[in-house]
C-alpha positions as CSV (number, residue, x, y, z in Angstrom):
1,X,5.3,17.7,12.3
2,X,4.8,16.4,15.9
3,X,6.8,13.9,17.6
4,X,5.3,12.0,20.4
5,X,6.8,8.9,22.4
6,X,4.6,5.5,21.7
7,X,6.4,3.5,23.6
8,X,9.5,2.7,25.9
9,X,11.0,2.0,22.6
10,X,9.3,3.9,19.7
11,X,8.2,7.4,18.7
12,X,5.2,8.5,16.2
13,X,5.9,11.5,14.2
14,X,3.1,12.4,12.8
15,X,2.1,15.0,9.9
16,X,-1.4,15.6,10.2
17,X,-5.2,13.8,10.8
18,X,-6.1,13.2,7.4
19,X,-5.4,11.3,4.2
20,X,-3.7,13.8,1.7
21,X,-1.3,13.4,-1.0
22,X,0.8,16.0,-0.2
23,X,0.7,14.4,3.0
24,X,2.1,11.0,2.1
25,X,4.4,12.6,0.3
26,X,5.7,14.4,3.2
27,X,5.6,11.2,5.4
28,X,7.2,8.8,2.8
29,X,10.4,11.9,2.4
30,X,11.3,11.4,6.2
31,X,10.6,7.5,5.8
32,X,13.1,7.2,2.6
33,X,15.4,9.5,4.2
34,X,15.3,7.7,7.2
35,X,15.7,4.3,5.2
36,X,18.7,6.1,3.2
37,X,20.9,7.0,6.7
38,X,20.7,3.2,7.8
39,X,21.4,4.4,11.7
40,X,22.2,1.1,13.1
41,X,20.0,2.2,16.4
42,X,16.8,2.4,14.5
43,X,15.3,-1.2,14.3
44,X,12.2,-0.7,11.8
45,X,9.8,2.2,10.1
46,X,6.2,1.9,9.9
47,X,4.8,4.5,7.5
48,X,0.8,5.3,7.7
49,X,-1.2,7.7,5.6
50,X,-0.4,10.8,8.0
51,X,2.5,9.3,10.6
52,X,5.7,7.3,10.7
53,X,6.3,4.7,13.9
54,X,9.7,4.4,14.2
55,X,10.9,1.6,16.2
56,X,14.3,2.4,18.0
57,X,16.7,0.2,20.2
58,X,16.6,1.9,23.4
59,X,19.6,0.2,24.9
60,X,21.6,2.8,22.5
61,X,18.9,5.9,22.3
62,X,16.4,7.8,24.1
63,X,13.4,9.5,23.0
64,X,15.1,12.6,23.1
65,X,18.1,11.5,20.9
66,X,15.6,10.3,18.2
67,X,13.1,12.7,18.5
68,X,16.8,15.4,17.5
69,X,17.6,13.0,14.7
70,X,14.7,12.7,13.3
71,X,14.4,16.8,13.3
72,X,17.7,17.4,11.7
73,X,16.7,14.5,8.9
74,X,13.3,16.1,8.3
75,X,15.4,19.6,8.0
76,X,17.5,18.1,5.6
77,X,15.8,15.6,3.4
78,X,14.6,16.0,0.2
79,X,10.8,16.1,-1.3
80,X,9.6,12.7,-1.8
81,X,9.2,12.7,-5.7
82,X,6.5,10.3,-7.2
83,X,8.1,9.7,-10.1
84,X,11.7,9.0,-8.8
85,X,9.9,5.4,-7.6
86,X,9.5,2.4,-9.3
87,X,6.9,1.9,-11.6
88,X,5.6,-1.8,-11.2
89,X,2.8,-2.8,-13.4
90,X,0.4,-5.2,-12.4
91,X,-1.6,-7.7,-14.9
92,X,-5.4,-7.8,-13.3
93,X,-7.3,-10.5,-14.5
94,X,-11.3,-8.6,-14.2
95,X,-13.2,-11.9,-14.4
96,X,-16.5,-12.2,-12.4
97,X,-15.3,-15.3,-10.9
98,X,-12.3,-13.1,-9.7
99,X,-14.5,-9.8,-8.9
100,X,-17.2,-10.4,-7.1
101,X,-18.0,-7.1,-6.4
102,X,-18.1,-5.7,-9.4
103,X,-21.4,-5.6,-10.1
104,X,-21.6,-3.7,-6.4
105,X,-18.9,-1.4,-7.5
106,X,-20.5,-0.8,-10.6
107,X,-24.1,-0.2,-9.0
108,X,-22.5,2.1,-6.5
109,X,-21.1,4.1,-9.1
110,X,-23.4,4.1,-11.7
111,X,-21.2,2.7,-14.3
112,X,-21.2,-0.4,-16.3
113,X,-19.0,-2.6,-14.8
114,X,-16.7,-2.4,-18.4
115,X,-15.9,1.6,-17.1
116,X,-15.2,0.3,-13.5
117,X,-12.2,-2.0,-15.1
118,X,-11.6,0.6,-17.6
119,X,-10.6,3.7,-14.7
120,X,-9.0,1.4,-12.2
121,X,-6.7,0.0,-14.9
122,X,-6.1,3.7,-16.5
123,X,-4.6,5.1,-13.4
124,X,-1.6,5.4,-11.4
125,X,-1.4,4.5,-8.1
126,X,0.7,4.9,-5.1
127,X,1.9,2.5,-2.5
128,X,1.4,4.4,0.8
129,X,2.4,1.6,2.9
130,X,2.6,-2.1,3.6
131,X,-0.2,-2.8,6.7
132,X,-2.9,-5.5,7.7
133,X,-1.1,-8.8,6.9
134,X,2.7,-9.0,5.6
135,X,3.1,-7.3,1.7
136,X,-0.4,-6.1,1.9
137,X,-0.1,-2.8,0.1
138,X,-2.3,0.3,0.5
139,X,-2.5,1.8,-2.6
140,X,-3.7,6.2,-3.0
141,X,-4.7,7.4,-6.1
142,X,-8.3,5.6,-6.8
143,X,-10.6,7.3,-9.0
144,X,-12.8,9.3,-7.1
145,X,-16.1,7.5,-8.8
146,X,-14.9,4.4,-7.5
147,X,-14.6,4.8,-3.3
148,X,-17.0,2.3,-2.6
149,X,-17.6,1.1,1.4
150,X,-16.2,-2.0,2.5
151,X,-18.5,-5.1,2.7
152,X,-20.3,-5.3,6.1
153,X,-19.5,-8.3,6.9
154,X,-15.8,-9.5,5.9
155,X,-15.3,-12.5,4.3
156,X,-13.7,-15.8,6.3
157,X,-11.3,-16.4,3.2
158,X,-10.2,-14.1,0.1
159,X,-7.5,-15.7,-2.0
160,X,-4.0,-14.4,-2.6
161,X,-3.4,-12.0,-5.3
162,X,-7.4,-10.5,-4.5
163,X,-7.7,-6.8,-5.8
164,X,-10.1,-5.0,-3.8
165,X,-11.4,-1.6,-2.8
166,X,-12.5,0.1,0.5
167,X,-13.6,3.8,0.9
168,X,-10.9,5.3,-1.2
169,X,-8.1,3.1,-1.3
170,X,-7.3,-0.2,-3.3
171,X,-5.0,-2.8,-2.3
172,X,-3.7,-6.4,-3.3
173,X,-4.2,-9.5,-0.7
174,X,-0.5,-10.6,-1.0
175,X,-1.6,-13.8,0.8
176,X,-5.2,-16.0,1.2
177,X,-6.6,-14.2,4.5
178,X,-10.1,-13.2,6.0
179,X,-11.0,-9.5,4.4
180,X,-13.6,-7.1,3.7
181,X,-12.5,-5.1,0.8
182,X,-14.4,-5.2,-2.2
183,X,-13.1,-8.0,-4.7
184,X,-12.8,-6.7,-8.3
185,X,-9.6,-8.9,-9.9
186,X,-7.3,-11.2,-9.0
187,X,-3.3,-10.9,-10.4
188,X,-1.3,-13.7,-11.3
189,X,1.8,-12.5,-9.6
190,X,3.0,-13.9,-6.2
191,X,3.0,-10.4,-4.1
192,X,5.0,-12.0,-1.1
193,X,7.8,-14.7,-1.0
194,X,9.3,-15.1,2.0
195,X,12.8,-17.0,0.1
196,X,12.9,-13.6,-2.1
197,X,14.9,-10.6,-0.9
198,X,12.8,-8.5,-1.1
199,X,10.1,-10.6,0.0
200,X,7.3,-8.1,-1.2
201,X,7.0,-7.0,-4.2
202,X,6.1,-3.8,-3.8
203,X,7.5,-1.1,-0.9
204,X,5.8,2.0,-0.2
205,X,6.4,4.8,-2.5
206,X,6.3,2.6,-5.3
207,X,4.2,3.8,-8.2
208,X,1.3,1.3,-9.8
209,X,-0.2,0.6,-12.7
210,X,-2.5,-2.0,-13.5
211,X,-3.2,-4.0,-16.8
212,X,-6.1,-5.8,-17.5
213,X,-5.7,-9.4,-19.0
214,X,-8.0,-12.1,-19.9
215,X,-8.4,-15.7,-18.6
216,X,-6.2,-17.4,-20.6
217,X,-3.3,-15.2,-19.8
218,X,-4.5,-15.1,-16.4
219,X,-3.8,-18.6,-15.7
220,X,-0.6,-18.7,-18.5
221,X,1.2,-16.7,-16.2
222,X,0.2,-17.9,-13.1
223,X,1.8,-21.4,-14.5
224,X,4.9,-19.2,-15.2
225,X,5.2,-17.7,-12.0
226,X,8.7,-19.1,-10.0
């Protein structure tokens, strides 16, 4: 673990340079025990694959005084545990109108585009953190098969509720912005609410599972949606 000042008022600890699980898991244990001590001087946690930002007030603390909390938490804090998060599941509707990138997916993969929907709804994702635009979720734990590189050339305008892939990761637009992830589905659900407390849906360390629904439910339960 290295600790190094980011700014006059936040430090990066950071756990390593690449994209593991074991270490998210050791960057979302400091973030969750962070989150659990509520110290009043900290004003907000970033998590990333490898690193946590962590904003400070530095009317209150220096560098130095966070950089010896932050020790003494990491010494102390417990093994971030998959399973001890949430499990949210996620109904995907797979429809080519809503997955436009299947067929590129598929292609890339050399699998019928029925076996693309089949493994991205059969596994279990992790939310590694909420980045790009507010709610958007980063989600670890993609079948191998399916990395696929991001489009070339983003696209002005994906809708909200977009399920896409880039390289390894999947994700869920929790709002209509420009992207360049790989559509594949679109969910019903309303991923951010700004009246709701929380207002996204998921937080990182949540676990994810999607389910795959037709049309008709598709649009049932985005009627039923608050």
């Amino acid at each position: 673990m290295k600790i190094i000042p980011a700014s006059d008022s936040s430090l990066l600890v950071v756990f390593g340079n690449t994209i593991s699980p074991d270490v998210q898991q050791r960057v979302l244990a400091l973030f969750h025990a962070l989150q659990a001590n509520q110290d009043s001087r900290i004003r907000n946690l970033h998590p990333a694959y490898a690193s946590l930002l962590i904003d400070f007030d530095p009317l209150l603390m220096t560098h130095e005084d966070l950089a010896m909390f932050v020790e003494s938490v990491a010494d102390n804090r417990q093994p971030a545990v998959a399973e001890g998060h949430a499990l949210r599941k996620i109904p995907v509707c797979y429809d080519a109108e809503f997955g436009p990138d299947l067929p590129d997916v598929a292609a890339h993969a050399r699998l019928p585009i029925d076996e693309v929907i089949r493994l991205h709804a059969s596994a279990t994702y992790q939310v590694c953190f909420l980045g790009f635009t507010v709610g958007f979720a980063y989600l670890g734990g993609l079948p191998e098969v399916l990395h696929t590189p991001r489009l070339a050339t983003p696209r002005r305008t994906v809708a909200a509720g977009s399920i896409g892939i880039a390289g390894g990761q999947t994700g869920i637009y929790p709002t209509e912005t420009p992207g360049g992830w790989r559509l594949i589905g679109r969910t019903p659900l309303r991923m951010f609410d700004p009246q709701a407390q929380p207002p996204t849906r998921l937080q990182a360390g949540d676990r994810v599972r999607f389910t795959s629904i037709d049309r008709e439910a598709f649009e049932r339960l985005r009627q039923e949606r608050p």
